[in-house]
C-alpha positions in Angstrom: -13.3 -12.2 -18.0 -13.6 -11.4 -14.1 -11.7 -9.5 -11.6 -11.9 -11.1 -8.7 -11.7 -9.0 -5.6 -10.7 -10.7 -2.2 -12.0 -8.2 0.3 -14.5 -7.0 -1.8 -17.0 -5.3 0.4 -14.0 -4.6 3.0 -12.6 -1.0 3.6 -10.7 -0.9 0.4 -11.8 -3.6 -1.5 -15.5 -2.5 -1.6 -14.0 1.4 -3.1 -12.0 -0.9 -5.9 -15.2 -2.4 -6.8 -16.8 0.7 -7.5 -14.1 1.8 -9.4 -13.3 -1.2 -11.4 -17.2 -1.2 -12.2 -17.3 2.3 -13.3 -14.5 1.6 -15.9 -16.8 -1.0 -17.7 -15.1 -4.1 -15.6 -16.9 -6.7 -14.4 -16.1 -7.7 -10.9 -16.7 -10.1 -8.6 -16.6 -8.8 -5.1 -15.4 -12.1 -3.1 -15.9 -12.6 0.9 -17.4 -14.8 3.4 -20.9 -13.0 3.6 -23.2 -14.4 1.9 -25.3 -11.3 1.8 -22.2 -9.1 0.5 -20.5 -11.1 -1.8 -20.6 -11.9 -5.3 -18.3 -14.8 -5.2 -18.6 -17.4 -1.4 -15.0 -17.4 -0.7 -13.3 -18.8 2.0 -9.5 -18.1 1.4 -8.6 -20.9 3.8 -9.6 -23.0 1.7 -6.9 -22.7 -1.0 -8.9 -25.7 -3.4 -12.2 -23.3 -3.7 -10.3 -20.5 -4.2 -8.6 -22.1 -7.2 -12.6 -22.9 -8.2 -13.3 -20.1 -7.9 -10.5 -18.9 -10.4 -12.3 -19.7 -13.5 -13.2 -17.3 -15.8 -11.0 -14.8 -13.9 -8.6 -12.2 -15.8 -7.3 -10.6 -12.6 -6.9 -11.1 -8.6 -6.9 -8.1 -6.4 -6.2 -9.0 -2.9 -7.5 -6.6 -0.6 -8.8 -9.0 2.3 -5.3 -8.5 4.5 -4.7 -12.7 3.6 -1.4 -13.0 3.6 -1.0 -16.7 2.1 1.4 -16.9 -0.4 -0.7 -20.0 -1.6 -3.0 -17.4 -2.9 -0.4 -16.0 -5.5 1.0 -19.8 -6.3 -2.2 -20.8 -7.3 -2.9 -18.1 -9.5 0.3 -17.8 -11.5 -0.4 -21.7 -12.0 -2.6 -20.5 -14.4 -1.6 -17.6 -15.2 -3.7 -15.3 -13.6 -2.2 -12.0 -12.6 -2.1 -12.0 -8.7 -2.2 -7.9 -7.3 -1.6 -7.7 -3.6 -1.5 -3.8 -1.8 0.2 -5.3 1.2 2.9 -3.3 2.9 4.4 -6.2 5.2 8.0 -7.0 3.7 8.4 -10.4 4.2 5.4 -10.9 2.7 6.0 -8.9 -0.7 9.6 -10.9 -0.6 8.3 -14.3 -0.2 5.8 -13.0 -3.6 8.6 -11.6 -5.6 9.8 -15.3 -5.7 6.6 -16.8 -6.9 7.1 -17.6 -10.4 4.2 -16.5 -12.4 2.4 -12.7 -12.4 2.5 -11.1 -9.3 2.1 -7.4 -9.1 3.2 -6.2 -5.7 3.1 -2.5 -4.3 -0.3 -1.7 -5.7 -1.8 0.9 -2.7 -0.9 3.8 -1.4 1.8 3.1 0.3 3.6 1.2 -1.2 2.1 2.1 -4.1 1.6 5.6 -4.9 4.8 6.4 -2.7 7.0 4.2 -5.0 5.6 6.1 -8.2 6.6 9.2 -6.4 10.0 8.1 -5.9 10.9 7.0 -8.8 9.9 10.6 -10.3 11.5 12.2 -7.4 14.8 10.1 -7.9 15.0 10.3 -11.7 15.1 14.0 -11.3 18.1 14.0 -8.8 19.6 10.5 -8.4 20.4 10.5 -4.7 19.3 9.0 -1.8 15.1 9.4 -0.8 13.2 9.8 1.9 9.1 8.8 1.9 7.0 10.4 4.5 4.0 8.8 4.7 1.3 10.9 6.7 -1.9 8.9 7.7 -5.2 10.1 9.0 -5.4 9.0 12.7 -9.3 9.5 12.5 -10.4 7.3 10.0 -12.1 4.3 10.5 -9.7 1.9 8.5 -10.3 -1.7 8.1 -9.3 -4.5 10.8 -6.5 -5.7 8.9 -4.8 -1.8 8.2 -5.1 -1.4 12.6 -3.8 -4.7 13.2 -0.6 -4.4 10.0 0.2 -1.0 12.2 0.0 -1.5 15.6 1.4 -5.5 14.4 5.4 -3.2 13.8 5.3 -2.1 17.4 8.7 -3.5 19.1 9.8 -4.9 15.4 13.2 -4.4 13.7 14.3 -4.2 9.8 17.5 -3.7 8.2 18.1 0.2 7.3 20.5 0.3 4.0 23.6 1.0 6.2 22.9 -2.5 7.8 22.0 -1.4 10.9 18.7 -2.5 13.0 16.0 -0.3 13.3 13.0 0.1 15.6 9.8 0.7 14.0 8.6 4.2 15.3 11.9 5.5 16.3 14.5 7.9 14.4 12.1 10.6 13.9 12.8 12.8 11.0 11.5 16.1 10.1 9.9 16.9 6.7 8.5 19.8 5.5 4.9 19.4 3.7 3.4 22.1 1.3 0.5 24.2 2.8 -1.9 23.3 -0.2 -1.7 19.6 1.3 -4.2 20.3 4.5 -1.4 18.8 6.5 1.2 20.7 8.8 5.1 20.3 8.9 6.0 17.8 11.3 8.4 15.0 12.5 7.9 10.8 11.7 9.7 8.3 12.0 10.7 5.0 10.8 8.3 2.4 9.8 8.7 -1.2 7.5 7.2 -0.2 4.2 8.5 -2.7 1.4 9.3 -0.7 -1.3 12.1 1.3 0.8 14.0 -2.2 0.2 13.0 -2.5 -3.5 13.7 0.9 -4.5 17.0 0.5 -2.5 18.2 -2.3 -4.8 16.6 -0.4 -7.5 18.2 3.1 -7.4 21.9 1.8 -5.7 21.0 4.1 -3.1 19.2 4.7 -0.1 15.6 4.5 0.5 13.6 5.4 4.0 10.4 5.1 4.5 8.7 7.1 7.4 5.9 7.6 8.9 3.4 9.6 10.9 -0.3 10.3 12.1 -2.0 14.1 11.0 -2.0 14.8 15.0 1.6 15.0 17.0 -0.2 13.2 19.9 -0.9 9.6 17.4 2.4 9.8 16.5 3.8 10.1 19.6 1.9 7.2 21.0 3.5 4.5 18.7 6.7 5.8 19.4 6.3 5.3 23.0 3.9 1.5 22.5 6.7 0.6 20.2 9.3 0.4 23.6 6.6 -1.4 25.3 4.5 -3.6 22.5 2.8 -5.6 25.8 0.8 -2.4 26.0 -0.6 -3.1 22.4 -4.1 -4.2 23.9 -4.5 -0.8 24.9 -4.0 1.0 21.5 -7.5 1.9 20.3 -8.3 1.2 16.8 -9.3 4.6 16.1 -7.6 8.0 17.6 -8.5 11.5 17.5 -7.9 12.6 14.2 -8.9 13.6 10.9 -9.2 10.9 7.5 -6.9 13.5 5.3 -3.1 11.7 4.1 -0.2 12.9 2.5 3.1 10.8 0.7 5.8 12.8 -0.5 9.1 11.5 -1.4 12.4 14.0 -0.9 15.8 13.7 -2.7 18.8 14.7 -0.7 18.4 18.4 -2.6 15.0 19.2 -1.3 13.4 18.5 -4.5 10.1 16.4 -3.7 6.9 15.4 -5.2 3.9 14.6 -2.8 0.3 13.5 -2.9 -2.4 14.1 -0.9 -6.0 13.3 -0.3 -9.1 12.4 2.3 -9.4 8.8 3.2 -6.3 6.4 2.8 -8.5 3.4 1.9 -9.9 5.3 -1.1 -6.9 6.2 -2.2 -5.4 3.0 -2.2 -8.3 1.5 -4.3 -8.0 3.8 -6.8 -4.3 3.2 -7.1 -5.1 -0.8 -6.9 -7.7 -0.2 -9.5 -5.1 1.2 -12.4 -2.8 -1.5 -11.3 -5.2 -4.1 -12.2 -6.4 -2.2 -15.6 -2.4 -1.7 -16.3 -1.6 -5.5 -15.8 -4.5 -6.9 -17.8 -3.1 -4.6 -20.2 0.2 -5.9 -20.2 0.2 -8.9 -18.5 3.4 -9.3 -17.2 4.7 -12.7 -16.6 6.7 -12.6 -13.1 7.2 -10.6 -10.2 6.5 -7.5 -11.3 6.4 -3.6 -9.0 3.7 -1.1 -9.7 6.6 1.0 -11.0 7.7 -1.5 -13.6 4.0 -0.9 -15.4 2.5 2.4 -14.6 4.5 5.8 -14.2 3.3 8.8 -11.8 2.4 10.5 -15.1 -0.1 7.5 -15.7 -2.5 8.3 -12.8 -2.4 11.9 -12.8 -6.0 12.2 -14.4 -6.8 9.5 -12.5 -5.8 11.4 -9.1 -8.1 14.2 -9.8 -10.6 12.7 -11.0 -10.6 11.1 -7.1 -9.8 14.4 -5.5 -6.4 13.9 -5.0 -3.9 16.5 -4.6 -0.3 16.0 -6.7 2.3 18.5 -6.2 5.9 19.1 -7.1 
């Protein structure tokens, strides 16, 4: 039995292949390049993609498709769906898909939800995320076009109120042995700050910020003037290293870090998918609900990624 990978030669999709390969998977690496893909896809055309379902154990979408059709079709027949978007009314409009859905399989949310849960169950209080991203790597189309997509956008905080994306900056101190410096960020729309909200009974804010002051300071100014989007370039001075911590309200926190984001969320995709063909859960399910932060630990360092306490 396959796993199918939508995006499979894409920025993250092609590292999930690798590493799905490596642990004696086979994979199909789907796309519309014929010279690049293992499987023709074109996920506009939900009837071939349901063709193209046979014979498949597990979907991981890492093509930026945002098609809830996608998810219907496989939990039809029963086919886990993974999906390592970060777009919250997306991952809302899957947790009501009735069938296996596994949502929050990346790095953020992914590996930032795993941390807050281990951050919370140590002190049960209200968490921040920081999400620090690497303003120099050359992501995919899909991860400029989610970011720079927030600029000018509003979500519910868990007092009720309306925030901007990009404003409300926040300071948060980052350990020395993460390559990153202490710094401000500020607000962004991850999904799991609403999930773990409902989860925990108390807050959850996500925020977020580039490795250089000057990238983080230019989407808090586009953000008051999105028309200027066109001028945002896809790729800013910078370097590819990333950091996630998540911090209880006693200054206890656990963090992660790394070089290149797209890596890192493939090889948190990839336990996702090995965890639900393991236990095949039957609904909506969160990456929390089927792998602890203990789970990946070997796995981290075996990719070169940092975890701290």
């Amino acid at each position: 039995m396959n796993v199918l990978v939508l995006g499979g030669y894409g920025a993250v999709g092609g590292h999930a292949v690798r590493l799905l390969r490596a642990d004696g998977l086979p994979v199909l690496a789907a796309g519309r390049d014929r010279a690049r893909a293992d499987a023709l896809l074109d996920l506009s055309d939900v009837a071939g993609f349901e063709s193209a379902l046979d014979g498949v154990a597990a979907v991981l979408n890492c093509a930026g498709a945002e098609d809830i059709r996608l998810a219907e079709v496989c939990a039809g027949r029963g086919i886990p769906f993974l999906d390592i978007s970060a777009t919250s009314e997306y991952v809302r409009s899957l947790e009501d898909v009735a069938g296996p859905v596994v949502l929050g399989v990346g790095l953020a949310p992914g590996l930032t939800t795993l941390l807050a849960v281990d951050a919370w169950s140590s002190h049960r209080s209200p968490i921040d995320i920081m999400i620090g991203l690497g303003s120099g790597e050359r992501h995919g189309d899909a991860a400029a076009a989610w970011t720079y997509g927030l600029l000018g956008k509003h979500f519910s905080d868990p007092n009720g109120t309306s925030v901007r994306n990009f404003t409300s900056p926040r300071h948060f101190e980052v350990p020395e042995d993460s390559g990153y410096q202490s710094a401000s960020a500020v607000r962004a729309d991850f999904a799991d700050q609403h999930r773990l909200t409902r989860d925990f009974g108390v807050p959850v804010r996500t925020y977020l910020r580039m490795d250089t002051r000057l990238a983080t300071l230019g989407l808090s100014m586009l953000t008051r003037a999105p028309a200027l989007r066109a001028l945002a370039p896809k790729r800013m001075p910078g370097s590819d290293k990333w950091v996630v911590l998540a911090r209880a309200s006693n200054g206890s926190a656990r963090w992660a870090a790394g070089r290149g984001q797209s890596k890192a969320t493939a090889v948190v995709a990839a336990a996702a998918v090995r965890a639900a063909i393991l236990r095949q859960p039957t609904g909506p399910t969160w990456i929390h609900q089927i792998l602890r932060l203990d789970d990946l630990r070997d796995t981290l360092r075996d990719n070169e990624i940092n975890l701290g306490q």
